[in-house]
C-alpha positions in Angstrom: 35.4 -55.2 -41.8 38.3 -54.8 -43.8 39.2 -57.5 -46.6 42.4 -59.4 -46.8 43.8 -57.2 -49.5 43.6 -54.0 -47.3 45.2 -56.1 -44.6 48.1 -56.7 -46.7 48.4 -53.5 -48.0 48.8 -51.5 -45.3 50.8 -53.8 -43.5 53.1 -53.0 -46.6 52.8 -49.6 -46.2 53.8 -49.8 -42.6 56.6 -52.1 -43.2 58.1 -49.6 -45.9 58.0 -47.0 -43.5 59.7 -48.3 -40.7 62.2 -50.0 -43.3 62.7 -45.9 -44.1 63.1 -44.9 -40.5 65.7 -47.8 -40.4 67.4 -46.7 -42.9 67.5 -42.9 -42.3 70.0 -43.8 -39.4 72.1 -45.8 -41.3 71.0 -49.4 -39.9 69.9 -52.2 -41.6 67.9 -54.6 -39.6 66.5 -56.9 -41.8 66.7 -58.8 -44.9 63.1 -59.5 -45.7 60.4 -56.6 -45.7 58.1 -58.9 -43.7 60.0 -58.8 -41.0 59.1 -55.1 -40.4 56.1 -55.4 -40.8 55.6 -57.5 -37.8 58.3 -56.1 -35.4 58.1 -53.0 -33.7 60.6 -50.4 -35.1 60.8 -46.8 -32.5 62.2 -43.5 -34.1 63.9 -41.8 -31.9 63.1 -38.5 -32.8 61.0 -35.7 -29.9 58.0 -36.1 -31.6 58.0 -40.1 -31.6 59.4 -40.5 -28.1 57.2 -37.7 -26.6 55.4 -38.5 -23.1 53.3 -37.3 -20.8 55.6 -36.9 -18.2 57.6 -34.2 -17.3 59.6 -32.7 -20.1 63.1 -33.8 -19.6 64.6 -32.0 -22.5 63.5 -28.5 -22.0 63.8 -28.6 -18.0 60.7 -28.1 -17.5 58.5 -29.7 -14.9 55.2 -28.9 -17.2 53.1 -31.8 -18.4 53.4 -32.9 -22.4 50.1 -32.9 -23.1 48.6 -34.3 -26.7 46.7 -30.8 -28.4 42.8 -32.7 -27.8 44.1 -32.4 -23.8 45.1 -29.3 -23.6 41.7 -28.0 -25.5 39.6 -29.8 -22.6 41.7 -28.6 -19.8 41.5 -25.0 -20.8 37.5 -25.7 -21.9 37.4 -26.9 -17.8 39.4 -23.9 -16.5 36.7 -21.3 -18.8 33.9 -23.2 -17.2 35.0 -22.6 -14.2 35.3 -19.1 -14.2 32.1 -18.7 -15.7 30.5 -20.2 -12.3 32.3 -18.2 -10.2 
């Protein structure tokens, strides 16, 4: 379990950084760093906004798999050529 002081210090460190995503765009959202820290705050960059839906932004109609996925799907696909 983690102690109090942890608690607090990360939810600092999370707070800073999404008062630094807020700010790389130029917006200010709010006055008080607490305030971050218990609102959700989205970047809007690829990487952040990624799905695993189709892949709107490349026209592709391929799946956006996370990189653990795509290791077990092609482990499956070798397995099942080495039954056949």
């Amino acid at each position: 379990m983690r102690t109090r002081a942890e608690k607090r210090h990360n939810d600092w460190i999370k707070a800073i950084r999404k008062r630094n995503i807020i700010r790389a765009y130029g917006w200010d959202y709010y006055d008080n760093l607490h305030q971050y820290s218990k609102n959700k705050i989205h970047c809007s960059c690829p990487m952040c906004r990624a799905k695993t839906a189709k892949r709107k932004n490349w026209g592709t109609n391929r799946k956006n798999w996370c990189i653990s996925d795509e290791k077990r799907i092609e482990e499956m696909a070798d397995q099942i050529l080495d039954n056949e």
